[in-house]
Every structure is written in structure tokens, then in C-alpha cells.
C-alpha positions in Angstrom: 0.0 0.0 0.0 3.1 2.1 0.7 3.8 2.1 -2.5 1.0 2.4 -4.5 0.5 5.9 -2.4 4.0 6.8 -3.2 3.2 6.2 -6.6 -0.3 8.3 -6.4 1.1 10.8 -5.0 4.0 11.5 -7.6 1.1 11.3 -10.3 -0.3 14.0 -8.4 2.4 16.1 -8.2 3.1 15.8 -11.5 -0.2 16.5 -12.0 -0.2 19.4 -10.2 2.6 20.9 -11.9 1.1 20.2 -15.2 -1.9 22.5 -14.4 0.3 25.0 -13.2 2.1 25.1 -16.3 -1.3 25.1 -18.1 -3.0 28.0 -16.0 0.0 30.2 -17.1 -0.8 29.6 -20.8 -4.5 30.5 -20.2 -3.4 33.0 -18.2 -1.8 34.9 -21.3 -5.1 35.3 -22.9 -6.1 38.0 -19.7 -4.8 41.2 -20.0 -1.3 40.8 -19.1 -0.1 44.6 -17.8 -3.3 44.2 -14.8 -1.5 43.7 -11.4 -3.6 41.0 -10.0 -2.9 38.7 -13.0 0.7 38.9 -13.5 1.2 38.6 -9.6 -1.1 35.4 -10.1 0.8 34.3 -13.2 3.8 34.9 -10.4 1.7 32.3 -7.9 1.8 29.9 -10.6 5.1 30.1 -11.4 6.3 29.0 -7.3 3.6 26.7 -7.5 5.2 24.4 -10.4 8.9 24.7 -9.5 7.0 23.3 -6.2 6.1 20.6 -7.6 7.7 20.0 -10.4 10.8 19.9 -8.4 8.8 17.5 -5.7 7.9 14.9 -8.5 11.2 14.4 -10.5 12.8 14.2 -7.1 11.1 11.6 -6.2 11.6 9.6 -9.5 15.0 10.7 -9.5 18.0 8.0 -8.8 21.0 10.7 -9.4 22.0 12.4 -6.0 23.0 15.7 -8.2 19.7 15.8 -10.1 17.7 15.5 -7.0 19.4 17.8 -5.2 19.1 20.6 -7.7 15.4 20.0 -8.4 14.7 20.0 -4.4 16.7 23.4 -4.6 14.8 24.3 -7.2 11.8 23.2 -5.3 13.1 25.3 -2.6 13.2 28.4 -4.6 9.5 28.4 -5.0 8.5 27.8 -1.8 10.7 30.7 -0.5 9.4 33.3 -3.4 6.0 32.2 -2.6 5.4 34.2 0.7 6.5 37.5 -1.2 4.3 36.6 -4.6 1.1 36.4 -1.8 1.9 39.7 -0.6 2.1 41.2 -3.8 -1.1 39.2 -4.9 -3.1 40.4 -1.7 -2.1 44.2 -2.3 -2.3 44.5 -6.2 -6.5 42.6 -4.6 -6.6 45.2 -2.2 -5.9 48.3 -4.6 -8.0 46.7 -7.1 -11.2 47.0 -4.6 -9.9 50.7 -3.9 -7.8 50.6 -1.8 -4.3 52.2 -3.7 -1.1 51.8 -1.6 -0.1 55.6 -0.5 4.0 54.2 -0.1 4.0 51.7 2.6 2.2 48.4 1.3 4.3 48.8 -1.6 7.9 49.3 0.8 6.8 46.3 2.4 6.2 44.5 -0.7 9.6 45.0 -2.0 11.4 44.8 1.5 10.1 40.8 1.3 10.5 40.3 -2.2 14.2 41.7 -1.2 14.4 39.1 1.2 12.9 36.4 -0.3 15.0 36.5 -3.2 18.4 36.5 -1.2 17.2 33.4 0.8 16.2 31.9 -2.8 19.7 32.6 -3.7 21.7 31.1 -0.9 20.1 27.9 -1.6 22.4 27.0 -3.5 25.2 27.7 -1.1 23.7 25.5 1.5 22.0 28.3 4.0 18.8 29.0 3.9 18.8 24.9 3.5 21.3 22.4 3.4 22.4 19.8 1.5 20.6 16.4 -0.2 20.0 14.2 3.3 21.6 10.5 2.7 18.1 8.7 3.7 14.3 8.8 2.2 12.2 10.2 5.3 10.2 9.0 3.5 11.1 11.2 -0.3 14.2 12.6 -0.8 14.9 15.9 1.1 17.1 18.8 1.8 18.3 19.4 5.4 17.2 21.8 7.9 19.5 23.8 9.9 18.2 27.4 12.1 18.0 29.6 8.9 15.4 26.7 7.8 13.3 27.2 11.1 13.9 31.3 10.8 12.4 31.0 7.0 9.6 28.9 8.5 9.0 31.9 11.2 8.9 34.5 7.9 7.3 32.3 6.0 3.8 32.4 8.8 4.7 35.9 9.4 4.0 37.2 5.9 0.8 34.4 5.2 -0.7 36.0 8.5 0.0 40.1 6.7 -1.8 38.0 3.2 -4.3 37.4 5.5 -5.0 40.8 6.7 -4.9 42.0 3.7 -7.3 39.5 2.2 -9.4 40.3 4.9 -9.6 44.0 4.5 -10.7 42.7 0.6 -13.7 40.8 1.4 -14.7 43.6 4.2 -14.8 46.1 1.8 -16.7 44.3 -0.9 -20.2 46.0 -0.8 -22.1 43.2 -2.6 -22.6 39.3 -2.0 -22.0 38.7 -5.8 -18.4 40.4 -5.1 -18.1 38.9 -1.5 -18.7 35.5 -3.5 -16.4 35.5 -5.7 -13.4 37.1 -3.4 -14.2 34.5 -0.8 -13.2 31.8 -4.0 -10.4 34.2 -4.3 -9.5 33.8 -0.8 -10.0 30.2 -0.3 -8.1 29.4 -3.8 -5.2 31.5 -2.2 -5.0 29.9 0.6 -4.6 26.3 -0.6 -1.4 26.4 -2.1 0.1 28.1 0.8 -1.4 26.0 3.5 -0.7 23.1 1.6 3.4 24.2 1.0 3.5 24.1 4.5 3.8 20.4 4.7 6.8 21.1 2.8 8.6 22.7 5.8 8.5 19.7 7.3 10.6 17.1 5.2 12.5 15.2 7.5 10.7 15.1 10.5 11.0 11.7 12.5 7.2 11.7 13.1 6.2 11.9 9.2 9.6 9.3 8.8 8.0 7.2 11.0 4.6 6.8 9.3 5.2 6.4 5.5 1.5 6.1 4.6 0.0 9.0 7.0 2.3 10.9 4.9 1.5 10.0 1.5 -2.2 10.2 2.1 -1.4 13.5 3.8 0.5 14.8 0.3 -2.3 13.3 -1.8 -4.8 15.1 0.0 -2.5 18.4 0.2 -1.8 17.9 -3.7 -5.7 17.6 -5.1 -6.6 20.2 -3.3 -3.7 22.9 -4.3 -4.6 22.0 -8.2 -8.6 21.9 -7.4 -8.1 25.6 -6.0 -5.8 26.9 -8.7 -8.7 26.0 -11.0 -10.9 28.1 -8.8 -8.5 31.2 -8.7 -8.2 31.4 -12.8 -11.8 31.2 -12.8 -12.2 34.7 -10.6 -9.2 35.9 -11.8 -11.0 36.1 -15.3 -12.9 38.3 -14.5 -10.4 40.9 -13.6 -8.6 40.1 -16.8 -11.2 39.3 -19.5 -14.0 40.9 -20.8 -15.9 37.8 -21.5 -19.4 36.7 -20.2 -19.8 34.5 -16.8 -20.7 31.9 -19.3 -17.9 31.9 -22.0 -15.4 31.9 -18.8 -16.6 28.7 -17.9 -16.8 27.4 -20.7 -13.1 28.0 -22.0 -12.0 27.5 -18.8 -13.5 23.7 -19.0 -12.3 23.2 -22.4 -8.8 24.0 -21.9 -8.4 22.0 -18.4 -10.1 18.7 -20.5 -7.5 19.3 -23.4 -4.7 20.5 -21.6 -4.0 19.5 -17.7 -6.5 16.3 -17.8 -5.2 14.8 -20.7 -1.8 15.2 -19.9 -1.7 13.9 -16.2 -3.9 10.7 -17.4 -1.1 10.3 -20.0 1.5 10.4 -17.7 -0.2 8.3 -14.9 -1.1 5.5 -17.5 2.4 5.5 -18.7 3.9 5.5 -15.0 1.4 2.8 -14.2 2.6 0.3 -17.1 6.3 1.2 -17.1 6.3 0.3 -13.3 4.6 -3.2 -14.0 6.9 -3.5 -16.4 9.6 -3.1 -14.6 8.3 -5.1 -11.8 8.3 -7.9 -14.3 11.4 -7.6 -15.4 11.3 -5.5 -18.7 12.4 -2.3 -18.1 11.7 -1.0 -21.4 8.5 -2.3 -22.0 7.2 -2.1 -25.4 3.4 -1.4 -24.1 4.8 1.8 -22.7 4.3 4.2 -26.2 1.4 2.3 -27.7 -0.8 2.6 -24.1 0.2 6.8 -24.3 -0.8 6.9 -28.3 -4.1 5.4 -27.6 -5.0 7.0 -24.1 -4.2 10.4 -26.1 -6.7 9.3 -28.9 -9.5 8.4 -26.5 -9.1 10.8 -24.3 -9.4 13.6 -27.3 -12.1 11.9 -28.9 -14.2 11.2 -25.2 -13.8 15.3 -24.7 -15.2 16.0 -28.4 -18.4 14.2 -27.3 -18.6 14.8 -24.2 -17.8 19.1 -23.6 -20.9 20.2 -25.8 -23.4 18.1 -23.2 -21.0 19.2 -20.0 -21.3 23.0 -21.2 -24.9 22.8 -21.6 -25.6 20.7 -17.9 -23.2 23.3 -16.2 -23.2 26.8 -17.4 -26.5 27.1 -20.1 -28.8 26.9 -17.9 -32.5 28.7 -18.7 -31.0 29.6 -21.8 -30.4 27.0 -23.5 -32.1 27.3 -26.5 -30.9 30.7 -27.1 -27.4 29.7 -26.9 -27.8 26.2 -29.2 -29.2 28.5 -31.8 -26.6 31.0 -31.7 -23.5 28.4 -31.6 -25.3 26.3 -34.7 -24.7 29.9 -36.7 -21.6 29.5 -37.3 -22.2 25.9 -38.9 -25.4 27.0 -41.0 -24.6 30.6 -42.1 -23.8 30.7 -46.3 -20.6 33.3 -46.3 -19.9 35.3 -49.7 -17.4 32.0 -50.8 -19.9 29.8 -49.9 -22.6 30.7 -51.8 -20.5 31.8 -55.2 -18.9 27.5 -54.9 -22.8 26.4 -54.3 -24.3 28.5 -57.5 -21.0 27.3 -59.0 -22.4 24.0 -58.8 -25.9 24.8 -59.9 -24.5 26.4 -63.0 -22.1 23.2 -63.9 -24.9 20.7 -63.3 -27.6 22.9 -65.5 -25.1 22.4 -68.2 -24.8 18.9 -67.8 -28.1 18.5 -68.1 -28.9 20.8 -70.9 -25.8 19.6 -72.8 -24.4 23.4 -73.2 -20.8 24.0 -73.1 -21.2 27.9 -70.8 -23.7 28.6 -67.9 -23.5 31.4 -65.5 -25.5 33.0 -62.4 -26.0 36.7 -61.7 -26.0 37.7 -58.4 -28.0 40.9 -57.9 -27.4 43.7 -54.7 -29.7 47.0 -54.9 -31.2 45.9 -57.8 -28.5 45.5 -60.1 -25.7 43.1 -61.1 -22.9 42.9 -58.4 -21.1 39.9 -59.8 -21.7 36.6 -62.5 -20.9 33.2 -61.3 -19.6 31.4 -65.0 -19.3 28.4 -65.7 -18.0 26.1 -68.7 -16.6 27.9 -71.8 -15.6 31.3 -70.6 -14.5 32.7 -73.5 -18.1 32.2 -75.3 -19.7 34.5 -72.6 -17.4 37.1 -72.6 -18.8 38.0 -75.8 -22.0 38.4 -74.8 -23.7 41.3 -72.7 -23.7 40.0 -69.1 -24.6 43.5 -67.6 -27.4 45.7 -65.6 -28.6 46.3 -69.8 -29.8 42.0 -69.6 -32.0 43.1 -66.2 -34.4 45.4 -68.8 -34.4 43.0 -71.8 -35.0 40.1 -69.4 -38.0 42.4 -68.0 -39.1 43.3 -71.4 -39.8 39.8 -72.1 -41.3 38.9 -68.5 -43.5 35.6 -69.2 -45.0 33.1 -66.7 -45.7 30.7 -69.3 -42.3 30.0 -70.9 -39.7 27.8 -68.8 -36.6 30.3 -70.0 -36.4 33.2 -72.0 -34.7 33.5 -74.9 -32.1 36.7 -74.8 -29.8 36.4 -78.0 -27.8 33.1 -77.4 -28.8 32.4 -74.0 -32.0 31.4 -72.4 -32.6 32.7 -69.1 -33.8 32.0 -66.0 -35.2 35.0 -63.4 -34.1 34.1 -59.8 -37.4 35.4 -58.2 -38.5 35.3 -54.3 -42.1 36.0 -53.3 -42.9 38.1 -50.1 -45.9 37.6 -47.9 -47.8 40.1 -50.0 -47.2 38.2 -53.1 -44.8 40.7 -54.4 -41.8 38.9 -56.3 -37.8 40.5 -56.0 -35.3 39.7 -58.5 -32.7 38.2 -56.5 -30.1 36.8 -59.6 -30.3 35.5 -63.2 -29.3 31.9 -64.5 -28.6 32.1 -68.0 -27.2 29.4 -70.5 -26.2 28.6 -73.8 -29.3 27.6 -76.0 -30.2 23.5 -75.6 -30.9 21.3 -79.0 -34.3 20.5 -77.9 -33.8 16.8 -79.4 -31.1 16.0 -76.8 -33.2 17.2 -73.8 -35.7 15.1 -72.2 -38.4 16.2 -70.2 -36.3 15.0 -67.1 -33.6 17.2 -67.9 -36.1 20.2 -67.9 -37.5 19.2 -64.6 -33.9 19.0 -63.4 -33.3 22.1 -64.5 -36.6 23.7 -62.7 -35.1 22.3 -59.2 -31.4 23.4 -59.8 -33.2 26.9 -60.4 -35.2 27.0 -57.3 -32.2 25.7 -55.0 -30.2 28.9 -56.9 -33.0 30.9 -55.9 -33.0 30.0 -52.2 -29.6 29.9 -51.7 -30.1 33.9 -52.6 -32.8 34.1 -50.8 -31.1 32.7 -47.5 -27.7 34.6 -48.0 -30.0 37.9 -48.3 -31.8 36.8 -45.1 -28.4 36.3 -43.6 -26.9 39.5 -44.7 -29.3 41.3 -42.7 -29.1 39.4 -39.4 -25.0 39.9 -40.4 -25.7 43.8 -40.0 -27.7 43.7 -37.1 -25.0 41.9 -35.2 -21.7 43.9 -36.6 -24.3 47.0 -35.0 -24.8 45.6 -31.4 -21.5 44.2 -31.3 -20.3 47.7 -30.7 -22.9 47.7 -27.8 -22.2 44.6 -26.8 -18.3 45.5 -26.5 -19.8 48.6 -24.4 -21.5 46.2 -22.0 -18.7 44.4 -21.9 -15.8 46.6 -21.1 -18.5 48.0 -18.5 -18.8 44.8 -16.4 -14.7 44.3 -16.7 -13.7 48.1 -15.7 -16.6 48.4 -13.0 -16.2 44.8 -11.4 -14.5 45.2 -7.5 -13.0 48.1 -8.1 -14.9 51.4 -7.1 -12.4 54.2 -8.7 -12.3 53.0 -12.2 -16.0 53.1 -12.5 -16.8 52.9 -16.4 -17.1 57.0 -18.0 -20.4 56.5 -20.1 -19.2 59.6 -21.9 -16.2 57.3 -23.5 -16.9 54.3 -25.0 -14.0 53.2 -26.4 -13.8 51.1 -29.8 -12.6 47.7 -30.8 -8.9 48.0 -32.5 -10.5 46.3 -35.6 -12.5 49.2 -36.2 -10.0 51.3 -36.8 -8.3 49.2 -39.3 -11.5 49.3 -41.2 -11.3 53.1 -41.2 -7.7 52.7 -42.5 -9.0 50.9 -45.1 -11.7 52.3 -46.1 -9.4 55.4 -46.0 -7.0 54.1 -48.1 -9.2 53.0 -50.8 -11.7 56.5 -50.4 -12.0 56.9 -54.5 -12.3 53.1 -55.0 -11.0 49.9 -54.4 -11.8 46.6 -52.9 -11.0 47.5 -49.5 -13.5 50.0 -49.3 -16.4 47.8 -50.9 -15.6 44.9 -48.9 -15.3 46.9 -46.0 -16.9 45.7 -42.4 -18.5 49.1 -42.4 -20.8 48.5 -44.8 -22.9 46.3 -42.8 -23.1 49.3 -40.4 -26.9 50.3 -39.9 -25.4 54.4 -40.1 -24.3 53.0 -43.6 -27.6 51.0 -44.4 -29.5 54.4 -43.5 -27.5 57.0 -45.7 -27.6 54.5 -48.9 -31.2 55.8 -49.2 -29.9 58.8 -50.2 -27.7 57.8 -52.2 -29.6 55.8 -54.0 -28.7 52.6 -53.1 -25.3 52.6 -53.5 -23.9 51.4 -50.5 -19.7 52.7 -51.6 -21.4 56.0 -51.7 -23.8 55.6 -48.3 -19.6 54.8 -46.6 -17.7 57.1 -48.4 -20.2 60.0 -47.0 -20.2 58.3 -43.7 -16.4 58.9 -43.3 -16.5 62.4 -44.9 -18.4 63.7 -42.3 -16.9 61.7 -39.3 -14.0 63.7 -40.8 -15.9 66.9 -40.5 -16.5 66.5 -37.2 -13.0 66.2 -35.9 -12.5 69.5 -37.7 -12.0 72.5 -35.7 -14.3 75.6 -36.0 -12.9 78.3 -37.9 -10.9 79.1 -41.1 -8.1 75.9 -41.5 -4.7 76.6 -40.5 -1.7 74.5 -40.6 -1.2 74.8 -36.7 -1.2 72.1 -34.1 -4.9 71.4 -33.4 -5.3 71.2 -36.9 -3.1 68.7 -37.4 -5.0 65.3 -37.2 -7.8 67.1 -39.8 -5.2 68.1 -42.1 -3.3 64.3 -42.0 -6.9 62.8 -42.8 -7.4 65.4 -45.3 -4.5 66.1 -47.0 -3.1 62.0 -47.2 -6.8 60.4 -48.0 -9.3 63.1 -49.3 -6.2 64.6 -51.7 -3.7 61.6 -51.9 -1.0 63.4 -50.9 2.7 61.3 -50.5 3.5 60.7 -46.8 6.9 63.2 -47.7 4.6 66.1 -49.0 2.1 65.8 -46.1 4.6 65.7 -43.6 6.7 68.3 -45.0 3.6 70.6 -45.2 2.7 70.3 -41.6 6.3 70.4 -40.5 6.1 67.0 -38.6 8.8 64.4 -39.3 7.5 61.2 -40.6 7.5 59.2 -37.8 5.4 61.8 -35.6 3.2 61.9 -39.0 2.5 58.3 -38.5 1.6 58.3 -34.8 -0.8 61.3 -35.0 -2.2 59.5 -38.1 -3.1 56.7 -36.5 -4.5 59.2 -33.2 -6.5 60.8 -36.5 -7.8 57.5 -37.4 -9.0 56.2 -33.6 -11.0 59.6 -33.4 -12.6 59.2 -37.2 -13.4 55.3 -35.8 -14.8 57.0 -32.5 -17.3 59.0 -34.7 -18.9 56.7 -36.7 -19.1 54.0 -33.5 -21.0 57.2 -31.6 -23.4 57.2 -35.0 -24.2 53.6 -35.5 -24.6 53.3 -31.4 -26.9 56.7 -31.2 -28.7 56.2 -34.5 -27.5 59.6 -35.9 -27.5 60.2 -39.4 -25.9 62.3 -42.0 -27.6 65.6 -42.3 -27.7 65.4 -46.6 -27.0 61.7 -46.7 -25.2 62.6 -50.2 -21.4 61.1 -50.8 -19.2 64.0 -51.3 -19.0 65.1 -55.1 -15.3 65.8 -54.7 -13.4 64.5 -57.9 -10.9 61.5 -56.9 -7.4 63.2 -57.3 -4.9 61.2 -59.5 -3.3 59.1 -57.2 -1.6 55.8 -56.3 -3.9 54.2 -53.8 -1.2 51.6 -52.7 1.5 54.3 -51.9 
């Protein structure tokens, strides 16, 4: 039994270590430069040379090795009282409570400390060298500046817990009291639980082998349960994410990561220690029984986190939330639905026994872009335009299968409303069949390949719209967002609702919109134009959505401009930038030598320029405000490169 609690434990350890390791990666994902989560990342760090150090010891048969990973061992256990300090005051300033000079002096006095006992390990001080026995793992012996680090080491946990204290007092709510009290608890495991390290070598714990191990099990599942628990509130101090999505990630990165790797490495410790107990010390089982834990394990997780997500964290939502994650799979993108008419086109021909097809996919009522098929070269010759849309009306008939239009015959792509009203969504048009080869199958084929063309338009439409809705609250939900991270525990950075700040992406899409202002494919595959701002002014302008965005951004433009007659002085100078680069197409070396800026100051205030311009139009799609004409600017494009 001895043993297999020895062996338990080391798994344990391991495992420990491994979700350490794993917490700091998920832990990158927060935002780094807050206090609280690089002085947890700093917890996690002592926490796995703890036991990382504790486990290859043990496994260890090299007297050098195990020494320097007990040292090492040893270093994290003696930076740990200093990393709780600074964890408890970057908790306490975070609930309001700043440091005015002495926290912080006390802070560094023990990191001081700390980190000159950490470095006279290795001289054999602050603990001495590799003990000849097991008592019952391999340990480092004590001497007095042992027992003096053991005295610092409860006199800085009993300052944490002061500290923590003053936390949970000051949290006004029981959401917040909650949630610190996880805090509190998760903190406290790993430092309780080090404690048992102090004692390594002790004639009572030597004494009774198995009260130990079951003692470092125990101690071990319950430092990596709580570590779990501290990411999960620490999340919320660096993430802007939902309660819900928290969770969620949370579990699918502990099944993937941590779980997976500490069964691995238990099943492979389990089979190389019976083979070794049977006299193979390389047994061959050892690789095959990790490759196939690893492929069950993954493929167990892929069935099983969809139903564990919905059992723990959906809730009374469920349906909302199964709808919105099935999006992803059933929305047609742009690509997608060009491949699937593609495919129409190519099986029409087949059927008809014609060597070109196409589609024509209409926006606003006219042409936006023809999906060929077959011989190319023969439709390029023909008239595949907005002119096709009037002769194709001209000849409107309900009685005729196709149209005939020159060479092709045609097929209108038509969607009826609840009032009966039909809209043109697209054309399918073909070379003309010989009647003689087509059977009335083929026709009938040809009926149903049409109607799937026209659904597939009708959906993408249907989609585009629920697209535009969401790009518009996703600036709100952003809003909400950054609102629940900035106001959560901390009572002086409560959330200005006069700022609401703007996703980086947008700006880019300003940039490029900017960039191709008279034309080009980043400004009519522009984001922005599923704005509901942009949606609003294409009324005006007839239609034209290029135009509705191109007006948009004028006039976010104009409103960064100052009042008066323009000047070439300093609060001019991100109007001029926006004007003088974009509107005119000015080189970078003539707009920078105009407003006597060097280029790299040109660069910076552009991109201040282009945050503000982004700021605008985020303040028009979130407050509904729309242009006062609603007309793109009738400003000539000037003669420019647009890739300079």
C-alpha cells in the first residue's frame, strides 16, 4: 500500500505541476499589464517549481539531479510568501484601496528578502544539502536559517491574511463577497498546503510512511482543485468575457490541456512500473498505451464538452445559446454561396448539354457579380450587364420555362414576399439547348437546380441582414462588456459612459476604407458597410452602399474638424493628416513636410487621427444619428496611387 501511495502521490504532483504550467498559458489570454494577474501568473510560477521539483525528485535516482530539483523546489516555496503579498495588495488596490507608499515598501522589502534566501540555496544556508536517507522522499536538510524562514514564511501568510481580509470587508455586494471569498479560499490552498513542505525530515512523518503520502495526496488535489478556482475569478479581472464563456473555455482547456496530460502520464507510469516489476524495463506497451490514451481521451472530450457545457453553465438559456452556436455551422458566407451556384451552374449544363452557364447575383437591384461556368470565353462575348436586367424584364412571361435573350436562355431568380410581391434576386442564363437531346427529365432537373439557386439567394439575403444587425450591437455589446470588466470590484475605475472606447479592428477598417476612399476593394468589402449608419444613408444615395460609406467617413472627418478658417497649426493637425493624405492623396513626404512633422510623428498622430474618425462613426451607428444630406461628397478622386 506504501507504494501504491507513493506512486499516487508522484502522479499527483506531476499533475499538479502540469496544471500549473497550463494556467499560465490560459493565463496569457487576460490582460497581461493588470497587477492581479501577473502577480497570479507569479503564484503559478512557485507553484510548479514546487512541484515540479517534488515529483522528478522523487523519480530521481541521481543524488545531483535530485538535489538541484529539491533546490529548485526550494526556490519556490521561498518566493511564494513575497508573490502572496504582492497578490493580496495588487486585490486590495483593485477594490480601492491604492497603496499611498507603505504596502508597496513592504512589498519589495520581502520580495528583497525572499530572493536572497532563494539565492543562498544554493550555497547551502537557507537549507542544506541532499539528506543520505528517504524520510520517507528525498529531502534537503534543515538547519536554524530553515526554522527562521519557517518563522517569515507564517509571518508574511498572516499580513496576506489581513490584507485579504480587508478585501472581502470592503466588498459591498454578495456577488463580489462571493467570488473574493473563491479568491481567498483558492489562495490559501497552495500556501497551507506548501506548508507540509517545511517539514521534510521530521522523525514523526519518517516514522509513518503512509500518513504521509495520504497527507501529500490530499494536500496535492486540493492545491490544483483551488488553482482552477482562482483562474476562474481571476478572469474576471482580466477578461471581458461573459460569466458563461469563462466557464466554458476554462473547461475546455483544463479537459485538453491538464486532464489529458496527467492521465497520460499516470497510465504510462502505471505500465512502465509493471513492467519493470516484471522484469522489462523498457516495455514495449509503454508508447502504444500513451498513443491510444491520447486518442480516447481527445475523442471522449469532443463528445462529451458540448453536453457538459450545456448541464453546467447554459442553464435557462439553453435554447438561445444552441441557436446562436449552430450559426456559425449553418450561415452561407460570400465563398460559400458563389462555390454552391458554381455548382448549380455546372450541373444545369450537364443536363442541358451546353458547353457555358452562368448565375448573376443581384445587390440593390442590379448586377454585383456573375458566377460562369464552362466555356468562358463564349460568354465574354455576350452582354452580361445591368442592360440584360431590362431586356429580361421586357420579355417577362409566366408561361415560358426560360427566355430566350440572343444566345442564351434565361432563367429569373425570383423570391415571393408575404404580400405576393416577387424581387429579382439573380439571373441563371445558359447557352441555347438542341431540344432533341433534352428530355423532359432534364427540364424538370433544371426547374429544381433553379429554385435551389434561388433559395440559396434568398437565405444569403436573409443572412446578410441578421449579419448587420450583429456587426451594429456588437459595438454595444463591446460597451456592456468593457463595463462589467472596468466596473467589477474596483470602485475608482467606474466605467465613464461619456467614452466608450472602440474595438482595435475598427480602426483598421477606417484605415481601409481610407485608403481606398475613391475606389478599391478594401473600401467595398469593407466591415462598415454592414453598419446600420451606412444602411441608413444609402437611401440617399440611392442605393449605393460605396457611396452611403464614403459619405459616412467624410463627415466623421468633418466633425473632428476644428471651427474656424483651416490653418496649418497644431490642433489642426489630425484634420489636415486625414485630409491632405486620404481626401487629396498626398505622398506621406509632401504631407509631412507641409505640416512640418517628421515622418514618424506623421504616422503616430495619423493613426490618433484614425482612432478619433473610428470613435465617430461608432458614436453614429450606437446613437442612430444620421448624416444631415445623406449625399457622398461630389469631390473628384485626385490622381493618385492608392497603394502608396
Amino acid at each position: 500500500m506504501t507504494s501504491i501511495f507513493e506512486t499516487v502521490y508522484q502522479i499527483l504532483a506531476a499533475g499538479v505541476a502540469i496544471t500549473a504550467v497550463a494556467l499560465v498559458m490560459y493565463a496569457t489570454s487576460f490582460n497581461i499589464r493588470d497587477r492581479l494577474v501577473q502577480t497570479y501568473i507569479l503564484l503559478l510560477l512557485c507553484v510548479t517549481l514546487i512541484y515540479a521539483g517534488e515529483a522528478l525528485a522523487s523519480v530521481s535516482n541521481t543524488p545531483a539531479y535530485v538535489e538541484f530539483l529539491l533546490q529548485m523546489k526550494w526556490v519556490g516555496l521561498v518566493m511564494l510568501p513575497a508573490v502572496y503579498l504582492h497578490f493580496s495588495d495588487a486585490l486590495l488596490t483593485l477594490t480601492g484601496r491604492p497603496s499611498r507608499g507603505r504596502r508597496r515598501t513592504v512589498v519589495l522589502v520581502i520580495y528583497v528578502l525572499s530572493l536572497v534566501m532563494a539565492i543562498l540555496i544554493f550555497f547551502g544556508i537557507t537549507v542544506g544539502e541532499l539528506a543520505p536517507q528517504r524520510a520517507p522522499g528525498p529531502y534537503l536538510e534543515r538547519n536554524l536559517v530553515t526554522f527562521a524562514f519557517g518563522v517569515f514564511y507564517i509571518l508574511v501568510m498572516l499580513m496576506v491574511s489581513y490584507n485579504m481580509l480587508r478585501v472581502v470587508l470592503r466588498s459591498a455586494t454578495r456577488t463580489s463577497q462571493r467570488r473574493l471569498l473563491y479568491l481567498m479560499a483558492g489562495g490559501a490552498a497552495p500556501a497551507l498546503t506548501s506548508v507540509l513542505f517545511l517539514f521534510h525530515g521530521n522523525l514523526t512523518l519518517a516514522n509513518h510512511y503512509d500518513f504521509y503520502w495520504i497527507l501529500s495526496i490530499i494536500a496535492s488535489v486540493i492545491t490544483g482543485f483551488f488553482l482552477i478556482v482562482m483562474a476562474y475569478v481571476v478572469s474576471f479581472f482580466g477578461l471581458n468575457w461573459t460569466d458563461r464563456a469563462i466557464k466554458s473555455r476554462l473547461l475546455r482547456w483544463m479537459l485538453r490541456g491538464p486532464l489529458v496530460a496527467a492521465i497520460v502520464l499516470a497510465m504510462t507510469t502505471i505500465v512502465r512500473r509493471f513492467g519493470e516489476s516484471q522484469g522489462v524495463p523498457n516495455f514495449f506497451l509503454v508508447p502504444v498505451v500513451m498513443v491510444a490514451v491520447i486518442l480516447l481521451l481527445e475523442y471522449a472530450i469532443t463528445l462529451a464538452s458540448p453536453y457538459l457545457e450545456k448541464v453546467f453553465f447554459w442553464g435557462e438559456d439553453r435554447a438561445d445559446l444552441e441557436v446562436i452556436q449552430s450559426l456559425q455551422d449553418r450561415m452561407l458566407t460570400g465563398k460559400d454561396l458563389d462555390q454552391f451556384l458554381e455548382t448549380i451552374s455546372a450541373s444545369i449544363c450537364d443536363r442541358l448539354q451546353v458547353k457555358a452557364g452562368f448565375i448573376a447575383v443581384l445587390e440593390g437591384g442590379k448586377i454585383d457579380r456573375v458566377i460562369q461556368t464552362g466555356d468562358k470565353k463564349t460568354l465574354t462575348t455576350l452582354s452580361l450587364d445591368d442592360s440584360m436586367l431590362e431586356e429580361i424584364d421586357d420579355q417577362a412571361s409566366e408561361e415560358a420555362d426560360f427566355q430566350t435573350l440572343g444566345e442564351l436562355n434565361v432563367v429569373r431568380l425570383e423570391h415571393a414576399n408575404g404580400n405576393g410581391n416577387k424581387k429579382l434576386l439573380g439571373v441563371c442564363g445558359f447557352l441555347k439547348y438542341d431540344p432533341e437531346k433534352v428530355e423532359a427529365e432534364d427540364l424538370q432537373a433544371v426547374r429544381l437546380l433553379t429554385d435551389r439557386a434561388t433559395i440559396a439567394l434568398k437565405d444569403r439575403a436573409y443572412q446578410q441582414q441578421v449579419l448587420r444587425s450583429i456587426t451594429s450591437l456588437q459595438l454595444e455589446v463591446d460597451y456592456i462588456q468593457d463595463l462589467r470588466a472596468s466596473a467589477s470590484y474596483n470602485q475608482q475605475r467606474i466605467y465613464n459612459a461619456e467614452s466608450r472606447s472602440v474595438p482595435d479592428e475598427m480602426t483598421d477598417w477606417v484605415k481601409d476604407a481610407l485608403t481606398h476612399y475613391w475606389g478599391g476593394p478594401k473600401l467595398t468589402n469593407n466591415p462598415l458597410m454592414n453598419f446600420k449608419v451606412v444602411e441608413s444613408a444609402s437611401e440617399a444615395n440611392e442605393g449605393n452602399r460605396v457611396n452611403a460609406l464614403r459619405s459616412i467617413i467624410k463627415e466623421a472627418i468633418e466633425k473632428i474638424r476644428p471651427e474656424g478658417e483651416r490653418k496649418f497649426t497644431s490642433d489642426w493637425l489630425l484634420y489636415n493628416i486625414l485630409e491632405l493624405k486620404f481626401l487629396q492623396g498626398k505622398k506621406v513626404r509632401e504631407v509631412a513636410r507641409k505640416l512640418a512633422v517628421s515622418e514618424a510623428d506623421l504616422y503616430r498622430k495619423q493613426k490618433v487621427a484614425l482612432e478619433s474618425v473610428a470613435q465617430v462613426i461608432a458614436d453614429m451607428e450606437v446613437d442612430g444619428t444620421d448624416l444631415p444630406s445623406g449625399q457622398a461628397s461630389e469631390t473628384e478622386p485626385p490622381d493618385m496611387n492608392l497603394n502608396k
